[in-house]
C-alpha positions in Angstrom: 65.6 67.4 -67.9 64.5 70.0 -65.5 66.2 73.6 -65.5 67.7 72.7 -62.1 69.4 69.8 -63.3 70.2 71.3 -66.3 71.7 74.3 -64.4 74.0 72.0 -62.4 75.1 70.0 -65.3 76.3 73.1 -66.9 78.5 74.0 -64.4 80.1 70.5 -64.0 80.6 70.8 -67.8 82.2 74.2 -67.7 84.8 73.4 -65.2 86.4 70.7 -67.4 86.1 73.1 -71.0 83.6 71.6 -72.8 81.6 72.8 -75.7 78.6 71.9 -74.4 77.3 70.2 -71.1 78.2 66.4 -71.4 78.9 66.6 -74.7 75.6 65.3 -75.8 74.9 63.1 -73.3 72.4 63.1 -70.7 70.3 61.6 -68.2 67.3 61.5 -67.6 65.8 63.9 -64.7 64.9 61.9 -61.4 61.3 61.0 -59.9 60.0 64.0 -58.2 60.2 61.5 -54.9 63.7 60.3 -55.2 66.2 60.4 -52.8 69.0 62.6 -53.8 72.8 61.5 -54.3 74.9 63.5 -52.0 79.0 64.0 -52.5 80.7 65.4 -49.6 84.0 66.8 -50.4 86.2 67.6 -47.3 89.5 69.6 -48.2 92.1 69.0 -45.3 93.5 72.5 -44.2 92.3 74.8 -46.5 91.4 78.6 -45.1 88.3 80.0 -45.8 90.3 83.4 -46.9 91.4 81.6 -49.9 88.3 81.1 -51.6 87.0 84.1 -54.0 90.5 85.9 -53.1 93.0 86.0 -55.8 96.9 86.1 -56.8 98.7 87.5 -59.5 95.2 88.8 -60.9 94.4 85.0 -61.0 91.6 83.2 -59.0 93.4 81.2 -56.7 89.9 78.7 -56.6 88.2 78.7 -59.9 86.5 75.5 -59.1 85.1 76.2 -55.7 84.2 79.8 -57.1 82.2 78.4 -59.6 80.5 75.9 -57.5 79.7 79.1 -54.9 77.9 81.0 -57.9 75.6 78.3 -58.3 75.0 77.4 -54.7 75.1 79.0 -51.2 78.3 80.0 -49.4 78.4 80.8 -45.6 81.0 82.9 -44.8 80.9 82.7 -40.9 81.5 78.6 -40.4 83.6 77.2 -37.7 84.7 73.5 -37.0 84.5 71.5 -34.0 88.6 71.6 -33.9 91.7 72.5 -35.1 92.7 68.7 -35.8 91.3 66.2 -38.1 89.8 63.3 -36.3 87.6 65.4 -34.1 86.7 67.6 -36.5 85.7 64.8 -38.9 83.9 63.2 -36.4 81.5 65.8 -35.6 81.2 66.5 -39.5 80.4 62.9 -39.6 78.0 62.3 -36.9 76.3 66.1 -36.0 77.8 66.0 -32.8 80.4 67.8 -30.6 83.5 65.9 -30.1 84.3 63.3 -27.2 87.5 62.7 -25.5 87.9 59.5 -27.3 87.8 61.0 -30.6 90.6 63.5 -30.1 94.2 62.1 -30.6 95.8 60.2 -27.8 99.1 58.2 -28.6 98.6 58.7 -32.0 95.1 57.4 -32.6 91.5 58.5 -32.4 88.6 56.2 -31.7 84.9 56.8 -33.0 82.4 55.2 -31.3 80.1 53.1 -33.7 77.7 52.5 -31.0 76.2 55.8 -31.5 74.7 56.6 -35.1 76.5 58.3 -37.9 75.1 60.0 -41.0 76.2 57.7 -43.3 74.6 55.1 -40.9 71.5 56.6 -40.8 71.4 57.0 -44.8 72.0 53.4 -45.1 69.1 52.5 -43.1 66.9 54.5 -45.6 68.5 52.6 -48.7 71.9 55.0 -49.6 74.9 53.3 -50.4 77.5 54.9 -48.5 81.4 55.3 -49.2 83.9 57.0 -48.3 87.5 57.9 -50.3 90.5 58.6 -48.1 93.5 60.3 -49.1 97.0 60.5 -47.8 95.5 60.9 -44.4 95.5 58.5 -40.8 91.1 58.7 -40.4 90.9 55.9 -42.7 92.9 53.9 -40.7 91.4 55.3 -37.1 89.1 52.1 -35.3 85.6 53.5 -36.3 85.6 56.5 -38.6 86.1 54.1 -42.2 83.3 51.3 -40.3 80.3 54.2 -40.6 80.4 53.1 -44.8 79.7 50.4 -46.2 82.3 50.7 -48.6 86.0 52.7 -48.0 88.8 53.0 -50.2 92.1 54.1 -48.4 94.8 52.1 -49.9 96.6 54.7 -52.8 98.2 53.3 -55.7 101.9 54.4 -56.4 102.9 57.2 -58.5 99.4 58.6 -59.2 98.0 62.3 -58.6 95.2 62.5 -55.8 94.3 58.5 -56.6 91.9 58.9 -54.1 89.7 61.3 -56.6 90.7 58.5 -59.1 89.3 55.7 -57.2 86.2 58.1 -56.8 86.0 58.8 -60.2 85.8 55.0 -61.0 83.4 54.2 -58.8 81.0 56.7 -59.9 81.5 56.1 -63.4 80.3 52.1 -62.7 77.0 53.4 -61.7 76.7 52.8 -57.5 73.2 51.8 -56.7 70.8 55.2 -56.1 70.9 56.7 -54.0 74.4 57.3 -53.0 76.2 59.0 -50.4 80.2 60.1 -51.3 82.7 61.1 -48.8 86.2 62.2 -49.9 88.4 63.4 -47.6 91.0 64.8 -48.3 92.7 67.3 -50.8 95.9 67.4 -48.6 97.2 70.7 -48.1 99.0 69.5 -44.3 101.8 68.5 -46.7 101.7 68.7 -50.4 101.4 65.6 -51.2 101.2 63.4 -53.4 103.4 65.1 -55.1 103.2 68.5 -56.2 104.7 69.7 -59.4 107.3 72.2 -58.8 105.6 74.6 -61.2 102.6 74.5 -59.4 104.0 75.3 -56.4 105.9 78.1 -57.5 102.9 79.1 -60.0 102.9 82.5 -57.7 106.2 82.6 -56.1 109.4 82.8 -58.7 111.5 79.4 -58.1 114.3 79.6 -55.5 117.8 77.0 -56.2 117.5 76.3 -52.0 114.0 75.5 -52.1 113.4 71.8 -51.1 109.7 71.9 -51.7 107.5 70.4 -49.1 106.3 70.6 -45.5 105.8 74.5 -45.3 108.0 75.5 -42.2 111.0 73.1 -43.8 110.7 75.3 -46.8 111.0 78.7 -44.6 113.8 77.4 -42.8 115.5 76.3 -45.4 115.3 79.8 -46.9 115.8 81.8 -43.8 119.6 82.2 -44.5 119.2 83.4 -47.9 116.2 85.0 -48.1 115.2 86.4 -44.4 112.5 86.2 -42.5 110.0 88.0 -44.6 110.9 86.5 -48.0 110.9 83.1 -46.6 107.7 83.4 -45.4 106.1 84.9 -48.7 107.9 82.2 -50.6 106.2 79.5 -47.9 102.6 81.0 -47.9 103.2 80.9 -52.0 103.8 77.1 -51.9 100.7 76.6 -49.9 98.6 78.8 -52.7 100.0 77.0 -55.6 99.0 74.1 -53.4 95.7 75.3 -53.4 95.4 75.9 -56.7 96.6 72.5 -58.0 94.1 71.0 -56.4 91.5 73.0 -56.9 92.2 72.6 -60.7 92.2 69.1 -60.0 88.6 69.1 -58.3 88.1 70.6 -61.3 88.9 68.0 -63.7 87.4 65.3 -61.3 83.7 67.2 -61.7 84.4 68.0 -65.2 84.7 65.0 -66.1 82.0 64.1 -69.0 81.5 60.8 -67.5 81.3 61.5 -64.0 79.2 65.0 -64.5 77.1 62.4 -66.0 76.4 60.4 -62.6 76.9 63.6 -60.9 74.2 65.4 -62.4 71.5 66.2 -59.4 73.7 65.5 -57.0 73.7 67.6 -54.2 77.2 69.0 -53.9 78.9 70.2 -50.4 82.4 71.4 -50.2 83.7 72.3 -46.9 87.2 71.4 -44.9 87.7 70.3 -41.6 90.2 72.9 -40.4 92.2 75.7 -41.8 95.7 76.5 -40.8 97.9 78.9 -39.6 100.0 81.0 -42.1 102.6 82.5 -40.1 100.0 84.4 -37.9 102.0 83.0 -34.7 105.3 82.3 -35.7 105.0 79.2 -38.5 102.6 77.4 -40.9 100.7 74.9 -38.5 97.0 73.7 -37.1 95.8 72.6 -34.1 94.9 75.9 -32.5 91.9 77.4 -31.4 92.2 80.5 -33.4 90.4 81.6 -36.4 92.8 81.0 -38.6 92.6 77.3 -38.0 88.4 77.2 -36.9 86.9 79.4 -39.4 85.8 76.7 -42.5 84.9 77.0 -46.3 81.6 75.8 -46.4 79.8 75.7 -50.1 76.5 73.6 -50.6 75.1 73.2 -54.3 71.6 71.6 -54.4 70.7 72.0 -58.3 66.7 71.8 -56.6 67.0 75.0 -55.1 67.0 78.8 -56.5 68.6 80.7 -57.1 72.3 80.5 -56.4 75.4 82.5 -55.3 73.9 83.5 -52.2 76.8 84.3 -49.6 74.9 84.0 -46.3 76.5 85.5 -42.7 74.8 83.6 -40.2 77.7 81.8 -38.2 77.2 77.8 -38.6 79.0 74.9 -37.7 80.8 71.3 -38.4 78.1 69.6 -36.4 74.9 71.2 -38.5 76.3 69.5 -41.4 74.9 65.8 -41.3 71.4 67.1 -39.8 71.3 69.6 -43.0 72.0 66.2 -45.2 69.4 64.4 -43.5 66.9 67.4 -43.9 67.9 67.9 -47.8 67.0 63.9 -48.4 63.6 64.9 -46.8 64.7 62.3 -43.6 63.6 62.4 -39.7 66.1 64.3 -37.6 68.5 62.3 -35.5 67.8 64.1 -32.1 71.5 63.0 -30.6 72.7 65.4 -33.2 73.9 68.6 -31.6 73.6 71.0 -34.9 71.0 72.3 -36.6 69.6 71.5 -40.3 70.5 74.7 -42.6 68.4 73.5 -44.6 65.6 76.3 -43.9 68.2 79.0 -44.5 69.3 77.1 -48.2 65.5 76.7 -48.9 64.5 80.4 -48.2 62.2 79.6 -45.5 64.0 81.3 -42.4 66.0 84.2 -42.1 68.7 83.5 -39.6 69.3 80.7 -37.5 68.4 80.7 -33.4 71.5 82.5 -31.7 73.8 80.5 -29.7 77.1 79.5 -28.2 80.0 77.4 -31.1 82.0 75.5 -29.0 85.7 73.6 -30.4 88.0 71.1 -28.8 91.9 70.2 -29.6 92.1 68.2 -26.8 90.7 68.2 -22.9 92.8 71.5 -21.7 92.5 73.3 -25.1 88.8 74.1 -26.6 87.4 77.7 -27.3 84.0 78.8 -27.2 82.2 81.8 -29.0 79.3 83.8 -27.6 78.5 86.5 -29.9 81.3 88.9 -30.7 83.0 87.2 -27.7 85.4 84.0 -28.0 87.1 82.8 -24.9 90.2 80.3 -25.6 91.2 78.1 -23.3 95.2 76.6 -23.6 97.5 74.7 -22.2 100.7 75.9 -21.0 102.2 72.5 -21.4 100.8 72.1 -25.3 101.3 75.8 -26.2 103.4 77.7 -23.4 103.2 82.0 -23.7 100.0 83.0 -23.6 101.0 85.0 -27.4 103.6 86.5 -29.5 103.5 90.0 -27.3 102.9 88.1 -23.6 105.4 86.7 -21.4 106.1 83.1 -20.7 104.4 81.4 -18.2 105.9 81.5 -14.4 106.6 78.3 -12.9 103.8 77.3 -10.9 101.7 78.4 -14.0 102.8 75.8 -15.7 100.3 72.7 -16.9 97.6 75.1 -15.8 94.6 75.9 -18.5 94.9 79.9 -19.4 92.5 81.9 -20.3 92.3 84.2 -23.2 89.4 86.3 -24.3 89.1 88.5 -27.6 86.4 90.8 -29.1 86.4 89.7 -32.6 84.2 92.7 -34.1 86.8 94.7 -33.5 89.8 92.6 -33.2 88.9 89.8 -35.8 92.8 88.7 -35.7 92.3 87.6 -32.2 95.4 90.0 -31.0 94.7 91.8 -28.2 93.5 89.9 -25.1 91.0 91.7 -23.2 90.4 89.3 -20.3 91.3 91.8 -17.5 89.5 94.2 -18.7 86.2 92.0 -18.9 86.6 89.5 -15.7 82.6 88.9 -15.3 82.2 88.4 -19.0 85.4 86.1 -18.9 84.0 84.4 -15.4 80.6 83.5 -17.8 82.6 82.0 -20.6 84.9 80.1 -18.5 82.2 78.5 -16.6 80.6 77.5 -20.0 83.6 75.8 -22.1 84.8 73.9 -18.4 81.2 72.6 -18.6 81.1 71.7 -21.9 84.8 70.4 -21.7 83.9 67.8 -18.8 80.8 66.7 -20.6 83.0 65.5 -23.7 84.7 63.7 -21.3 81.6 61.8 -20.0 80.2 61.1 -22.9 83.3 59.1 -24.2 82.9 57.1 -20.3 82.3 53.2 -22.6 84.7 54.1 -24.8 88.4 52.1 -24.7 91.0 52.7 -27.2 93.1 50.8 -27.8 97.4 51.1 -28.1 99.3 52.6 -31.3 99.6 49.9 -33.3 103.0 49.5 -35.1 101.4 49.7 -38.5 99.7 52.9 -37.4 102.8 54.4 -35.9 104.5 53.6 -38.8 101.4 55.7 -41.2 101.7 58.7 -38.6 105.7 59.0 -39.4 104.9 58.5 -43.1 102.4 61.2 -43.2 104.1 64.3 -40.9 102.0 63.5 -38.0 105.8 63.6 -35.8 104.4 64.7 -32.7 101.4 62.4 -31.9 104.2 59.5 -32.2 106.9 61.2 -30.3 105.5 64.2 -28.3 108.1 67.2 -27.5 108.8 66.6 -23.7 106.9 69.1 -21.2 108.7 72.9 -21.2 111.0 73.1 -18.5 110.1 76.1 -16.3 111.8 79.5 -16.9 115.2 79.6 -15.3 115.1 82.7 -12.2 116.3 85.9 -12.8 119.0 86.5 -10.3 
């Protein structure tokens, strides 16, 4: 076996406790010319602040903090969006977002007319398959029909069975070489469910706690605790949340058995959004702010030395699927919009060309970021007051795009809007995201979706997804001061 291989087997071994790596068994090293096995792991709402950062003198990620040591970590990723089905679309594919795949009435379509990574890596011989957890994508016309194979029905009563099913069908020995997806390690909502201790592993245990979607927890505490102690109890669910299922990945590449099919594998973690923790008023996504687009992003290829690099250079969603390409030693896709990393994880470039990171929520909300710049653009209709310390909207304002601009060197929290005091600066950017905005919307021009299927109505209520099924009605306008 090669040190590389050998280095990455360790590590799987040492996240489930064992004595020694596989406990005596191995495999044997691959052909210098092989293709490698990829697993893709995308965690569903997890910040990129939790990662490395600690509670109660515990790390909060062991797991992930063990698979940055021996890999490289970029510390300055963004996704494509602050929802799921557009930023796994663009994770999927290497390509910014279309109209069609953000969500309209509930669904989002993915155009299979245009090639996907797993696609591509199927022509070239991968087996492809994906693992869906308690999430709508699976479901969404398009994003399961990239893989060959899919598994998005959960059996009852079981923890994460989509790491289960994973598991399985690893341990059966897929065909090499293999491409995994699993999406995701749902932190929206905590579940499946959450033991209680594991939530309230950093937060002491409260009688009026009903455990849960986040903001139902806060309000539910608000009268007995206040504003400030439901909110610390909230944000602690969510990090026992992450900690659970760290643990859990944990277990899952731990596993003697699967380390066993694991080993070589290249290994990329990342997650498709963050979330808001109270930053604006409640625990949510969907925004444009950093909170929501700045990503984990981890990738362990056991070929490569050394590891625990923590590189700045700002990446995105989209370079993903070009990097995996690159890594297999494939052509490039040129309809990919990102860029292969690949150089930078090799050693063989220092930074990346410099240029604009552009995300969508939908057609009147997307951001882009130009240096130390980031111009947001919202909707008053979607998110009326432009933020916590500005007024509402006037009347005739509302329904209109607004315009927000930050410097995030020295305002990283994206607090203070500067636009008035930069209006050429603001003029540039504007012009660039409209630009960019209208172009998703011809590129999705073929592209018909089709209505909210009962069934799929019925998954969105089951899930928390309220609002795509029932939307709030449009803000009335402010009433007139007399």
């Amino acid at each position: 076996m090669s040190a590389n291989n050998s280095r990455s087997v360790i590590l799987l071994a040492s996240l489930a406790g064992l004595a020694s790596p596989l406990g005596g068994c191995q495999q044997a090293p691959p052909a210098e010319d092989a293709l490698p096995n990829f697993l893709l792991i995308d965690i569903d709402t997890l910040r990129a602040d939790r990662l490395g950062n600690t509670s109660h003198g515990e790390s909060l990620t062991p797991t992930m903090d063990s698979v940055a040591s021996v890999g490289t970590s970029f510390a300055n990723a963004f996704s494509q969006s602050g929802w799921t089905a557009p930023a796994l679309a663009s994770l999927l594919t290497g390509r910014y977002p279309r109209q069609a795949e953000l969500v309209q009435d509930g669904v989002a379509w993915l155009d299979t007319d245009n090639r996907a990574l797993p696609t591509i890596l199927g022509y070239y011989g991968y087996t492809t398959a994906a693992f869906w957890g308690r999430t709508v994508a699976g479901d969404w016309p398009g994003y399961g029909d990239m893989f060959q194979q899919q598994f998005n029905s959960i059996p009852p009563r079981r923890e994460l069975p989509y790491l289960w099913q994973a598991e399985q069908w690893l341990r059966r020995g897929p065909p090499e070489p293999w491409f995994v997806f699993i999406h995701d390690l749902d932190l929206h909502i905590p579940q499946p469910s959450i033991p209680p201790q594991a939530l309230h592993r950093y937060v002491d245990f409260h009688p009026a706690c009903p455990g849960g979607n986040y903001n139902h927890v806060y309000r539910s505490l608000l009268p007995v605790l206040h504003a400030a102690g439901a909110r610390a109890h909230s944000v602690g669910h969510y990090d026992g949340a992450v900690n659970y299922y760290d643990r859990l990945l944990g277990a899952f590449l731990g596993n003697p058995d699967t380390a066993a099919v694991l080993d070589g594998a290249v290994l990329v973690l990342i997650a498709d959004h963050g979330e808001e923790l109270f930053e604006r008023g409640k625990v949510d996504h969907g925004s444009l702010y950093d909170t929501v687009l700045r990503i984990p992003l981890i990738v362990a290829d056991p070929r490569l030395e050394p590891g625990g690099a923590l590189l700045q250079d700002p990446v995105q969603t989209v370079d993903i699927a070009p990097t995996i390409l690159d890594l297999a030693g494939l052509p490039p896709d040129l309809t990919m919009d990102g860029l292969s990393l690949a150089p930078l994880l090799r050693g063989q470039q220092k930074q990346l060309p410099r240029r604009d990171i552009y995300s969508m929520t939908n057609m009147t909300n997307a951001s882009v970021r130009s240096g130390d710049y980031k111009l947001v653009m919202r909707d008053y209709l979607k998110h009326p007051g432009r933020s916590p310390d500005h007024q509402q909207p006037s009347p005739e304002d509302l329904g209109k795009p607004w315009f927000e601009l930050y410097d995030l060197a020295s305002d990283p929290g994206e607090r203070h809007d500067i636009l008035e005091e930069h209006p050429r600066l603001a003029s540039r950017l504007e012009k660039l995201l409209e630009a960019w905005v209208q172009q998703r919307s011809a590129d999705s021009s073929s592209v018909n979706p089709a209505p909210l299927t009962e069934s799929q109505r019925s998954t969105l209520q089951e899930r928390g997804y309220w609002e795509l099924i029932q939307p709030r009605a449009p803000r009335s306008s402010p009433a007139s001061t007399p």
